[in-house]
C-alpha positions as a Python dict, from the first residue, in 0.01 Angstrom:
ca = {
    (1, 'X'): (0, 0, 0),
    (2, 'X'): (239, 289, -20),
    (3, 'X'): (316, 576, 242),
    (4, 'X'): (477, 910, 124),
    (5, 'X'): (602, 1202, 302),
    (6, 'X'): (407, 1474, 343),
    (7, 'X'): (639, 1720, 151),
    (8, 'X'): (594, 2087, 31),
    (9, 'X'): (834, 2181, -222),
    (10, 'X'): (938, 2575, -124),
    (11, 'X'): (1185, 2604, -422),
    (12, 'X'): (890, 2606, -696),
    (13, 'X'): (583, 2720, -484),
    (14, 'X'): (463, 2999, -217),
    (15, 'X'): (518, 2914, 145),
    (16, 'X'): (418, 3059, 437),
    (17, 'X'): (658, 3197, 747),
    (18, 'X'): (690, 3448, 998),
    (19, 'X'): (753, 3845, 912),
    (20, 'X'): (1028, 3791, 1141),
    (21, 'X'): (1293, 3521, 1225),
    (22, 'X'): (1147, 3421, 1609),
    (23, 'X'): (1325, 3116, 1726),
    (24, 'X'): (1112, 3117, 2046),
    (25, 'X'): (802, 3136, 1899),
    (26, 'X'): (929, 2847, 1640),
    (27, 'X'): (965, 2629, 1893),
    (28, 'X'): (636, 2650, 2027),
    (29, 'X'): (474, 2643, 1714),
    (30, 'X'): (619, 2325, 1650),
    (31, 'X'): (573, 2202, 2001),
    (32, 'X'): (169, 2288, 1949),
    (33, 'X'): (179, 2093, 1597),
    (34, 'X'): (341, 1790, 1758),
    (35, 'X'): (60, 1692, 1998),
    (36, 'X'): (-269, 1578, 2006),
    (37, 'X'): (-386, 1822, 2214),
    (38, 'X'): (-654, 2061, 2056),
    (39, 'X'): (-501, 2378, 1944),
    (40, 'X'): (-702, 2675, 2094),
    (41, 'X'): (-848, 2937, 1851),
    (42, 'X'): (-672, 3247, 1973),
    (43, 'X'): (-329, 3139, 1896),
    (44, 'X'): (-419, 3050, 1524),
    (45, 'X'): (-539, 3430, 1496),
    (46, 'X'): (-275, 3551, 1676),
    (47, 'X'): (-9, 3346, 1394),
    (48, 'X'): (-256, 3528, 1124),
    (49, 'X'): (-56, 3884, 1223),
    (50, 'X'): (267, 3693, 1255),
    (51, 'X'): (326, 3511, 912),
    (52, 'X'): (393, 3616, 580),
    (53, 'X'): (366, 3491, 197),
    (54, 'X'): (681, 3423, 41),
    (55, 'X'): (638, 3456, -319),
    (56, 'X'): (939, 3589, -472),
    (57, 'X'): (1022, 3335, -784),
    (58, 'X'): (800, 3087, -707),
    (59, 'X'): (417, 3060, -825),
    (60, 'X'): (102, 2959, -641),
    (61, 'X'): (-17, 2590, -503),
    (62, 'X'): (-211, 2428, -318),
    (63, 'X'): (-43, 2301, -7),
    (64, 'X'): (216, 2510, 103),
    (65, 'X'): (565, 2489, 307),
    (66, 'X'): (464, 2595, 654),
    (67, 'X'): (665, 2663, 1000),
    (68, 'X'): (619, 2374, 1184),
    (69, 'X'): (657, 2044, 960),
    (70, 'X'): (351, 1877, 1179),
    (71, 'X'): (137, 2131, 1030),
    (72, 'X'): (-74, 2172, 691),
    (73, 'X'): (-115, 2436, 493),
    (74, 'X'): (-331, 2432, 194),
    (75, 'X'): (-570, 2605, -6),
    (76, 'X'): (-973, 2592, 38),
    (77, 'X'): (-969, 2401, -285),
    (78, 'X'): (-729, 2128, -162),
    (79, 'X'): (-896, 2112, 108),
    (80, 'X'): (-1232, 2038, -58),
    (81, 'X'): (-1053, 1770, -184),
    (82, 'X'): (-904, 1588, 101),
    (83, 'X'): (-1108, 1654, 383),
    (84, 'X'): (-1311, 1337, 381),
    (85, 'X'): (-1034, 1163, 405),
    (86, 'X'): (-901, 1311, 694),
    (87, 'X'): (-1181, 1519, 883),
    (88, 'X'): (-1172, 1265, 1198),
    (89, 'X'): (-865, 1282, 1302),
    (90, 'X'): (-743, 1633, 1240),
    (91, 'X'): (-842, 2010, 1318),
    (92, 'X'): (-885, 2248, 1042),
    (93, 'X'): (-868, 2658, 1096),
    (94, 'X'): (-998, 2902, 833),
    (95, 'X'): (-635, 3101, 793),
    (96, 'X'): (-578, 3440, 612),
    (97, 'X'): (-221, 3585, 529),
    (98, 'X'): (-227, 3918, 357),
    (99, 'X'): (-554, 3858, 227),
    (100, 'X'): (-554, 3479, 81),
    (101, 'X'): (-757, 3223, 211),
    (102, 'X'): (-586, 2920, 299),
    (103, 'X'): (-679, 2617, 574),
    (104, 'X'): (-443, 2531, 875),
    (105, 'X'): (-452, 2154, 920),
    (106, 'X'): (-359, 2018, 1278),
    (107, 'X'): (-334, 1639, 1278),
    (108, 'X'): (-507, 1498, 1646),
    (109, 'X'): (-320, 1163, 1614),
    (110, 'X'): (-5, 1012, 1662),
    (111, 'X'): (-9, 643, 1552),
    (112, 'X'): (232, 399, 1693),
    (113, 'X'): (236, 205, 1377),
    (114, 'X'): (586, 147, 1344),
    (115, 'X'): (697, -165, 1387),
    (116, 'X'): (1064, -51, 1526),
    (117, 'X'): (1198, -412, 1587),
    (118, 'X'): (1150, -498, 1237),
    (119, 'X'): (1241, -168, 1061),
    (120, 'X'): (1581, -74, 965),
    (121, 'X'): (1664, 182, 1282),
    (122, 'X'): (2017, 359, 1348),
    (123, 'X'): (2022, 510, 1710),
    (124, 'X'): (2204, 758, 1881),
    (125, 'X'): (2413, 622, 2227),
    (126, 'X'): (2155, 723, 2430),
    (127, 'X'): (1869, 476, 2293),
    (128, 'X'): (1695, 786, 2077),
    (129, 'X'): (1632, 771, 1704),
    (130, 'X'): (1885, 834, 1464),
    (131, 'X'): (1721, 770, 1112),
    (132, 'X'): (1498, 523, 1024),
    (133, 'X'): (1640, 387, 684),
    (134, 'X'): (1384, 100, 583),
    (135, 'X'): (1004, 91, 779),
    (136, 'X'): (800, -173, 853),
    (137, 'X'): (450, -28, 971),
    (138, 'X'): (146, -213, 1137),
    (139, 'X'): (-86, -265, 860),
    (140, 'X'): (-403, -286, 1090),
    (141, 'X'): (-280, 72, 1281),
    (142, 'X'): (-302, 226, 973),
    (143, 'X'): (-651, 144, 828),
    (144, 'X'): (-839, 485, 730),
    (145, 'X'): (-534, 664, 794),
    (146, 'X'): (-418, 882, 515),
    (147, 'X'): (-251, 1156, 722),
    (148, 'X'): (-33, 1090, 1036),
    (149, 'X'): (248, 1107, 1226),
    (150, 'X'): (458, 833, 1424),
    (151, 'X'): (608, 917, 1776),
    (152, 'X'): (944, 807, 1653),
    (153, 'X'): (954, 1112, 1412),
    (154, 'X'): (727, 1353, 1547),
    (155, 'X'): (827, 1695, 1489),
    (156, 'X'): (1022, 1568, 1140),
    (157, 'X'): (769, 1418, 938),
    (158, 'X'): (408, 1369, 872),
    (159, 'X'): (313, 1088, 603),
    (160, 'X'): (53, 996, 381),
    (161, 'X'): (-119, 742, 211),
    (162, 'X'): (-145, 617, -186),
    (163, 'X'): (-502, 719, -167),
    (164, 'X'): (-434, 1051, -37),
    (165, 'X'): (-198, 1139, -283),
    (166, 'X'): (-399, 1000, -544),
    (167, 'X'): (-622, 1190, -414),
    (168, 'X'): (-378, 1514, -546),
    (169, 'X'): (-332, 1383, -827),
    (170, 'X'): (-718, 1343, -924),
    (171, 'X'): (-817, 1697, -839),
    (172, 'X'): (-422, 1850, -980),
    (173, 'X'): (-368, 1978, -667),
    (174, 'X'): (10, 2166, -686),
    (175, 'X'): (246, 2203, -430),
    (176, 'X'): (308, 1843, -254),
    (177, 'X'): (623, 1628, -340),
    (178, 'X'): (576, 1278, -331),
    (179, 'X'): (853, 1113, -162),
    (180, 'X'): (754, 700, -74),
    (181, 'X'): (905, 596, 224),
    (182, 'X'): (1081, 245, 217),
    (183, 'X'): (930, 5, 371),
    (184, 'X'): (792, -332, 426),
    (185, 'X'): (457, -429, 450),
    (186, 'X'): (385, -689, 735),
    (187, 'X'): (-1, -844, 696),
}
């Protein structure tokens, strides 16, 4: 079994960001996307007026490089595509930016599925995380999982599964760079 990073690639495809450089607001977008917590309606329509398509030499995909990196943007299509796999566990908003239709994906779950005493860890001096250079996850904590997040990174990364990203592949969704994490697989 392999796990990816859930990776837009901005360089070659649209991504989506505020009209205006808010730090503030940033921050609490990001602090919204990082918990479980539902994410109330109002403040997705609010974001609506607040973000923009950034287009200018790049070309259209499906899953797009969003504000907060605990979020997902993608098209209707993609989502079509993935959302059996991931419908339990996640919160999905009907999002418009200057007329396109795309779908704002919240993932509801944060899965302690690292195994930190066998993964390859650096720390900071005050017991924090570092980097995380080799990881060893859980196998049973990740059953039916194919999108999710890890406390130990939350905020930085959100990962995926083979099948999700075979997923993708199948239906030639564009946008997503496939990035495996290392790791070992403990059974």
């Amino acid at each position: 079994m392999n796990i990816y990073y859930y990776a837009t690639n901005s360089d070659v495809f649209h991504y989506i960001d505020w009209k205006k450089v808010n730090l503030d607001e940033t921050q609490k977008l990001r602090k919204i996307f990082d918990e479980d917590d539902p994410i109330d309606l109002a403040y997705i329509t609010s974001l609506e007026q607040e973000m923009m398509r950034y287009t200018e030499d790049t070309r259209e995909g499906d899953f797009l490089s969003f504000a907060s990196p605990s979020g997902v943007i993608c098209t209707p299509r993609a989502w079509r595509a993935i959302q059996d796999l991931i419908m339990d566990y996640v919160e999905a908003f009907s999002f418009r930016v200057e007329g396109h239709d795309y779908v704002l994906i919240h993932p509801r779950e944060t899965l302690d599925a690292l195994d930190e005493a066998n993964s390859e860890v650096d720390y900071y001096s005050d017991g924090s995380i570092f980097d995380i250079y080799q990881y060893t996850f859980f196998p049973e904590k990740l059953k039916g999982k194919h999108l999710f997040r890890i406390p130990q990174t939350a905020g930085l990364h959100l990962y995926i599964s083979e099948v999700f990203k075979q997923r993708v592949e199948q239906h030639q969704l564009m946008g997503l760079v496939s990035k495996r994490v290392l790791f070992s697989y403990e059974e």
